[in-house]
MARLUMNU-399941 format. One record per residue (C-alpha): x, y, z; residue in one letter. Coordinates in steps of 0.001 Angstrom, whole numbers, padded with zeros to 6 digits, always signed. Example, Ala and Ser with C-alpha at 12.3 -4.5 7.8 and 13.67 -1.06 7.14 Angstrom:
REM MARLUMNU-399941
+012300-004500+007800a
+013670-001060+007140s
END
This chain:
REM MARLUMNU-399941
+010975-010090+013899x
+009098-009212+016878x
+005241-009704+016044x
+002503-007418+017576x
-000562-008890+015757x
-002151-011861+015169x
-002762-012738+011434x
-004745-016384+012070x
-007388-014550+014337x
-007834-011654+012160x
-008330-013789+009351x
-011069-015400+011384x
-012886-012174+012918x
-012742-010441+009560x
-014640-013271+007574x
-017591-013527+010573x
-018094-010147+010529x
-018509-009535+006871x
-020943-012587+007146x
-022627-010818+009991x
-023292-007176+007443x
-024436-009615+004543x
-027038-011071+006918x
-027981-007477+008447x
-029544-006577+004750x
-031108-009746+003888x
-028456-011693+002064x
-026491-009262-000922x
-023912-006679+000671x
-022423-004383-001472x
-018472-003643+000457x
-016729-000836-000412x
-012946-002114-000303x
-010635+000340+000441x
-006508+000580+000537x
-004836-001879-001163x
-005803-005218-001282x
-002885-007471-001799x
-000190-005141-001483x
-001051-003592+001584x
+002680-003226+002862x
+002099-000174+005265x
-000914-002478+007338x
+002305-005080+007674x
+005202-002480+008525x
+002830-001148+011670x
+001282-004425+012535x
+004049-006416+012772x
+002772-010047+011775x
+000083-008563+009612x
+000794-010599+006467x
+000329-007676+002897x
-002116-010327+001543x
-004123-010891+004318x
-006804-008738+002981x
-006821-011231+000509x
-006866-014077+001849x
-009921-013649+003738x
-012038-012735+001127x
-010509-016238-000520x
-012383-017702+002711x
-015482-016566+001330x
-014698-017372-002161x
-017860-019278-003187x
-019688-015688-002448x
-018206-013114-003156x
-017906-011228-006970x
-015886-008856-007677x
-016252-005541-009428x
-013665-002971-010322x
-014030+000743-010367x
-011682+003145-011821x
-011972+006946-012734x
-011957+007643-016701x
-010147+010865-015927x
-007344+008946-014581x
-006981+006828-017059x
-007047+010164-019724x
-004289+011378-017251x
-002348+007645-016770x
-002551+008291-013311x
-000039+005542-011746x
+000301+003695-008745x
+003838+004840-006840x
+004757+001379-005034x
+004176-000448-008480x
+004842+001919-010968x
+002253+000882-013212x
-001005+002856-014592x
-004079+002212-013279x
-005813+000838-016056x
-002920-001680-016394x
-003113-002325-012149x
-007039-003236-012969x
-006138-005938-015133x
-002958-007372-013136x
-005874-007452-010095x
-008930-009432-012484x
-005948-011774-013338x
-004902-012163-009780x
-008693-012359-008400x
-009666-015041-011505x
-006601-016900-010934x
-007479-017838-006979x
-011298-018600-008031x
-012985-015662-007948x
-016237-014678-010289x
-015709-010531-011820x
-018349-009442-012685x
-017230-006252-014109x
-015171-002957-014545x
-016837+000165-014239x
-015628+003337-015796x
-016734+006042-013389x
-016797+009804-014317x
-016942+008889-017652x
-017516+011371-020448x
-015891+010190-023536x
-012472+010357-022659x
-010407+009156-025436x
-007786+007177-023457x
-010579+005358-021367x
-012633+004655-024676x
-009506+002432-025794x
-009129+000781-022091x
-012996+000182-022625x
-012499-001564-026219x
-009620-003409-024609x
-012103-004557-021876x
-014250-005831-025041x
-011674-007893-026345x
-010423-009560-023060x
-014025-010287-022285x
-014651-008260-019330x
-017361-006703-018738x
-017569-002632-018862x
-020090-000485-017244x
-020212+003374-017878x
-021263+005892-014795x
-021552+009878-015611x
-020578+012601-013954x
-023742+013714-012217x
-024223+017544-012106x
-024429+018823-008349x
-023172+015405-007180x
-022906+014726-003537x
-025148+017161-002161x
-028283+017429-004923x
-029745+014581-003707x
-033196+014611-005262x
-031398+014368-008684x
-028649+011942-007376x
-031089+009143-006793x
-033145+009573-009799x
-033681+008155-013701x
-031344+011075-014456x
-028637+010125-011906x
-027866+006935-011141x
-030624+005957-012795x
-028374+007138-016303x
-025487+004538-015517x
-025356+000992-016345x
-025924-001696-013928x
-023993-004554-013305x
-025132-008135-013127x
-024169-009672-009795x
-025460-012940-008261x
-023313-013443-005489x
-024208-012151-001632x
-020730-010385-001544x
-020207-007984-004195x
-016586-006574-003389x
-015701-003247-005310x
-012482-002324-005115x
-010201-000126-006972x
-006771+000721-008076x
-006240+003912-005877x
-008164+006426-004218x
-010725+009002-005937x
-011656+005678-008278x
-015112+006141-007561x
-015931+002633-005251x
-018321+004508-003112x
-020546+006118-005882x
-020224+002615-007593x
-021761+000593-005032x
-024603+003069-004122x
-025642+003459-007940x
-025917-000468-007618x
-027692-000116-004414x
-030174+001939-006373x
-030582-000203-009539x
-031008-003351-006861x
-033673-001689-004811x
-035808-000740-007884x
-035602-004437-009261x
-036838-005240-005511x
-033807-006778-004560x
-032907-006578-001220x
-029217-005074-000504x
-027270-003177+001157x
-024114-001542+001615x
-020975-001642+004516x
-017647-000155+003989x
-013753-001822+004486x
-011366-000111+005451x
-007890-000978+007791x
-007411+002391+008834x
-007712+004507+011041x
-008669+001901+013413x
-011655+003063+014452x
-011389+001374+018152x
-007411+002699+018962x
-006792+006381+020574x
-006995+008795+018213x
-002883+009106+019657x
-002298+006162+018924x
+001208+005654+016822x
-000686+003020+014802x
-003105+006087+013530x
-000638+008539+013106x
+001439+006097+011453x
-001712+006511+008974x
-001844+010026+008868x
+001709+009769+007628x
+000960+007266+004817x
-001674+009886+003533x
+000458+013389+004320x
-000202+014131+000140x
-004058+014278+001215x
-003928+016797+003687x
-006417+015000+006005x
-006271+013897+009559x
-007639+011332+011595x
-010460+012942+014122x
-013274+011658+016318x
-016659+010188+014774x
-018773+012985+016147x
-022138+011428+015039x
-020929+008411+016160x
-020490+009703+020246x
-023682+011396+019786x
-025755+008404+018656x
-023739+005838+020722x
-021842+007495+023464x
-018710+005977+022112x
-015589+007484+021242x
-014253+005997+017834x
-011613+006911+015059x
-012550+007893+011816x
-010968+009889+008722x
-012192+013430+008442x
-013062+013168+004855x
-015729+010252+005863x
-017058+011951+008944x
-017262+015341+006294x
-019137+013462+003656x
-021528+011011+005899x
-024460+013771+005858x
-024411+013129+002728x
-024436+009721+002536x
-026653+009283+005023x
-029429+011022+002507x
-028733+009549-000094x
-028940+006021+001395x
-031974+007258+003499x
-033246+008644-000253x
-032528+004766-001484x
-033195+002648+001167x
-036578+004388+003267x
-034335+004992+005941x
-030557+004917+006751x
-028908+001726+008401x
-025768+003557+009592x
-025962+006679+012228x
-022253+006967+012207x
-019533+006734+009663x
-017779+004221+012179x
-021390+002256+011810x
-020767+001605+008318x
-017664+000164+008818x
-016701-003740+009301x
-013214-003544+010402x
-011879-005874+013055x
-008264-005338+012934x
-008162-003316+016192x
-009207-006930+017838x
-006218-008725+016697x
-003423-006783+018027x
-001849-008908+020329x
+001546-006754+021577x
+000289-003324+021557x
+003668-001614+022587x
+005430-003933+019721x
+002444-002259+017228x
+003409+000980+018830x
+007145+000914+018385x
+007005-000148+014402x
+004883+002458+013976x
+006842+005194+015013x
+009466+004023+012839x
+007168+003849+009902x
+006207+007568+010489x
+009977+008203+010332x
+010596+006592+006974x
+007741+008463+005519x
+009623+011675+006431x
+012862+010839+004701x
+010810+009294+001676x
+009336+012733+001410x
+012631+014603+002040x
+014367+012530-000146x
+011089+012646-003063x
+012321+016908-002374x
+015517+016582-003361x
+014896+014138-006462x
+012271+016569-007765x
+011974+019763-005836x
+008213+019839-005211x
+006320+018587-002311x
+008169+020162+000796x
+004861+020816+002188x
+004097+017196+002744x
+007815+017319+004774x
+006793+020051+006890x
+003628+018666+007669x
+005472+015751+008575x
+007983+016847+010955x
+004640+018095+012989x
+003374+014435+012563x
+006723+013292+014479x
+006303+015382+016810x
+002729+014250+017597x
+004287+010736+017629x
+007373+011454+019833x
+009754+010727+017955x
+012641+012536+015429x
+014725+011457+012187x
+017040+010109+014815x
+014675+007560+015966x
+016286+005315+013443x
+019626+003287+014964x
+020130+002558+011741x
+020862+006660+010569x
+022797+006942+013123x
+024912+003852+012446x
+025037+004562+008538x
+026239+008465+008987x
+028917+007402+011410x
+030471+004318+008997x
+030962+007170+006329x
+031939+009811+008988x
+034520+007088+009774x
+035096+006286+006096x
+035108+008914+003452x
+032703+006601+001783x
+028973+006386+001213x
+027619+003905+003503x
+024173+002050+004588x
+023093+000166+008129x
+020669-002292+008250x
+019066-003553+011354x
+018659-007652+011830x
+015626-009021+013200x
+018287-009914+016978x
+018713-006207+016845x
+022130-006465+015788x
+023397-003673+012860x
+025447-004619+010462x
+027233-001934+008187x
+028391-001903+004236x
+030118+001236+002547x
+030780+001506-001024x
+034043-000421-002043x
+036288-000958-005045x
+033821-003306-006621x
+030427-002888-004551x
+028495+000335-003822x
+026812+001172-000935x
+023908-000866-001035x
+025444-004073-002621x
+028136-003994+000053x
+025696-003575+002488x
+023657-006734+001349x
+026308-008703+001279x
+027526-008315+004739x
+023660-008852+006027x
+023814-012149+004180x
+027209-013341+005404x
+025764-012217+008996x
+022404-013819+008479x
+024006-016708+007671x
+026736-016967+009976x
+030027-016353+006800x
+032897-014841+008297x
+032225-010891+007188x
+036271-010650+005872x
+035266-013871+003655x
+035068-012812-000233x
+032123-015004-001132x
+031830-013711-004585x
+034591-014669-007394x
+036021-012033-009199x
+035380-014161-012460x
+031999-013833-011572x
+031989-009691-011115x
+034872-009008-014002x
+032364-009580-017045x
+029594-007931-015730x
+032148-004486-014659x
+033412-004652-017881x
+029714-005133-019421x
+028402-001975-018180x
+031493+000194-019071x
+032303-001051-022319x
+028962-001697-023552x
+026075-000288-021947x
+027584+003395-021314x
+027853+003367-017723x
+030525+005223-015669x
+030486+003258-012391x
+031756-000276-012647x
+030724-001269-009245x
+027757-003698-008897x
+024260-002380-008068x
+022293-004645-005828x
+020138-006889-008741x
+023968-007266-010485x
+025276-008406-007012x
+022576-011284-007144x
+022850-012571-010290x
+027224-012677-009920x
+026174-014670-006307x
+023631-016701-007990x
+026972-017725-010710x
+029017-018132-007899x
+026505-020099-006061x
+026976-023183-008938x
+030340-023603-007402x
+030873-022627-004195x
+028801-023815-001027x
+029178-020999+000684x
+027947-018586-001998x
+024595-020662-002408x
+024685-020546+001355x
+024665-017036+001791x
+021522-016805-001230x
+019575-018756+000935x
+019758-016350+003422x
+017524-013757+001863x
+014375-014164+003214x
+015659-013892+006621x
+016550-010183+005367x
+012810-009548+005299x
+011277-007015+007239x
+014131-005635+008073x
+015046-002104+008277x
+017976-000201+005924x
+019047+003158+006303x
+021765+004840+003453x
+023861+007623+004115x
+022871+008818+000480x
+020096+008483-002231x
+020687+005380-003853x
+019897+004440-007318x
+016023+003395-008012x
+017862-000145-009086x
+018869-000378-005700x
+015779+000563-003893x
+013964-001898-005858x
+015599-005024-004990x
+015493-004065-001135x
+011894-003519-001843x
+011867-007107-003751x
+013533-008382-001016x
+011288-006981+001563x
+013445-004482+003231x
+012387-001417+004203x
+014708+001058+002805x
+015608+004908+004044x
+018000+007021+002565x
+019222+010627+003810x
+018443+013669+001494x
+021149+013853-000632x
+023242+012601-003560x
+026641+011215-003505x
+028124+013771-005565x
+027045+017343-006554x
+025732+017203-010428x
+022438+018273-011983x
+021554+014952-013055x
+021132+012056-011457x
+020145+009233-013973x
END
């Protein structure tokens, strides 16, 4: 795939400027870590070359310093609020992060329930905390919290929670999703430090906006897309201009609150570091772009997936076609329509052509390659197949996979497991290559050729089954599908 950022120099800039903050308040920096750390799929999709752990990977640069501390809301947890690209609860994404973190070296020193007020299901995450041996810190709700200061940073607000332990200069706190409470987390600390007489301060991390792009600039709208269920924009850092005479990017909500932060570090600290939300920020991704019209070009297709996503989250559930209409004014802002995609307009003319549902998916030459749904293959298996024999150079007309490979598993599903379509989703597709593969050359040749599949782009002519869209997500494909079901029923299971 075409790459429009450099990874290696990021990884470099990132790390010196972090060391940089720690210095700036005498050696312990509390960083508030926000989007998602490992995962971070969207950062890769627009920044083409941006690797999803890369976050990662340069805090594992810094290793030696850094502890880590995670927040997450008690209310979510009493509501099992879940994480939609994982499909997991938060309480269950804190622990698959502490194993993740431990795993590669790094020291936790804690999880801290924020907003806690003896919520039942967050008292049993807490006594689960106990018995894994993790740390657990409580923080209350504060009454009149952000904007009574006076009682904020006081014995009866932050004062009230507990403090954690940290002897590392980097204290990272990050979180399973937003509204976790990372910010309120590391200024509580920031007030417990200061009142031991421990010098610290506090910076913020976040990849977007990208505070030194246009505000226009399809990588930030690309962003505004991502976060169309927040109703927020991107606008100018006004108190940044004023104080600097610089014209930065910032989210509204953080240019909203920073009056407000700004007192209540001023309230903690003497006096405020930051004059500017943008100030508080140690960001560097902006600097590693190296093909800005290659950055520009995925992201305007990324702002076109997250339409369909949301048009196609409409017709699954029937809620949320404000977040569509709101988006079709974010394409516009970008330039671009739902038939930016050559791949839509490749998939809706092979079933035009066909009868047939069908799917297009775009190699990383530029070439589009087609699959419809067959006697033995639906739309998305068919379709993975013929990337694979492309990929891989297989004649397309070539039936790689043996029919005493796909038989058994057909007659599996119909006879056994109550299913009424005997053709092969995508994951059953694999495993009958993967038997095929002990035998035939050319089957384990055309396995092989999966990774090269990554980062590609697939578009469907109709929803396809969550099975499906899993293992193109598994796979590293970036699937699309157009609003509507193969057949007309009330349930779609």
């Amino acid at each position: 795939m075409r790459v429009g950022f450099d990874n290696e120099k990021y990884l470099e800039l990132q790390a010196a400027r972090i060391k940089e903050r720690i210095a700036q308040f005498g050696g312990k920096l509390y960083l508030e870590f926000g989007g998602k750390l490992l995962d971070d799929y969207h950062a890769s999709r627009v920044l083409p070359g941006f690797a999803p752990d890369t976050k990662f990977r340069m805090l594992e640069n810094l290793v030696d310093e850094v502890e880590v501390i995670f927040a997450i809301n008690a209310g979510d947890i009493e509501k099992s609020k879940a994480r939609g690209d994982l499909g997991i609860t938060y309480d269950e994404d804190v622990l698959r992060l502490a194993d993740i973190f431990r795993a590669n070296g790094f020291a936790i020193a804690g999880v801290v329930l924020t907003q806690y007020a003896s919520q039942p299901a967050a008292d049993a995450f807490r006594a689960r905390l106990e018995m894994l041996e993790i740390p657990c810190s409580i923080h209350y709700p504060i009454e009149g919290y952000p904007h009574d200061i006076d009682l904020i940073v006081s014995e009866e607000g932050y004062g009230r929670n507990e403090f954690v332990e940290t002897t590392r200069p980097l204290v990272v706190v990050t979180a399973p999703g937003p509204g976790s409470g990372k910010l309120a987390t590391c200024l509580s600390q920031l007030y417990h430090e200061h009142r031991r007489g421990t010098a610290a301060g506090y910076a913020k991390f976040e990849t977007f906006p990208v505070w030194n792009l246009p505000l226009t600039h399809p990588v930030n709208i690309a962003y505004e897309s991502a976060t169309v269920d927040l109703d927020d924009a991107n606008i100018i850092d006004s108190f940044h201009l004023e104080a600097h005479g610089e014209t930065t990017v910032n989210y509204n909500r953080d240019v909203e609150a920073f009056p407000v932060v700004k007192a209540l570090m001023e309230k903690i600290l003497g006096k405020s570091p930051y004059q500017s939300p943008t100030d508080m920020g140690v960001n560097m991704v902006g600097f590693a772009i190296s093909d800005d019209e290659v950055c520009r070009e995925a992201s305007r297709a990324e702002i076109v997936r997250r339409y369909f996503s949301a048009a196609t989250a409409v017709k699954r559930t029937g809620a949320g076609q404000e977040q569509v209409s709101r988006l079709k004014v974010i394409m516009q802002k970008a330039g671009v329509d739902k038939d930016f995609l050559p791949t839509r307009r490749s998939a809706l003319a092979r079933e035009a052509a066909t009868g047939y549902p069908a799917g297009a998916l775009m190699l990383s030459d530029g070439t589009v390659v087609t699959g419809k749904t067959s006697e033995r293959l639906g739309a998305a298996s068919s379709l993975l197949m013929n990337a694979l024999k492309a990929v891989t150079g297989v004649d397309p007309e070539l039936e790689v996979i043996s029919n005493s490979a796909i038989e058994p598993i057909s007659r599996l599903k119909i006879a056994h497991l109550g299913s009424r379509n005997h053709r092969l989703h995508s994951d059953e597709t694999l495993i009958a290559l993967s038997i095929t593969s002990s035998a035939s050359t050319t089957a384990a040749r055309v396995i092989d050729g999966l990774p090269l599949l990554r980062g590609c782009d697939a578009f469907f002519s109709v929803i396809i089954s969550d099975t499906d869209e899993q293992i193109y997500r598994k796979l590293g494909i970036n699937v699309c599908c157009e609003p509507k079901y193969e057949r007309h029923s009330y349930y779609h299971g």
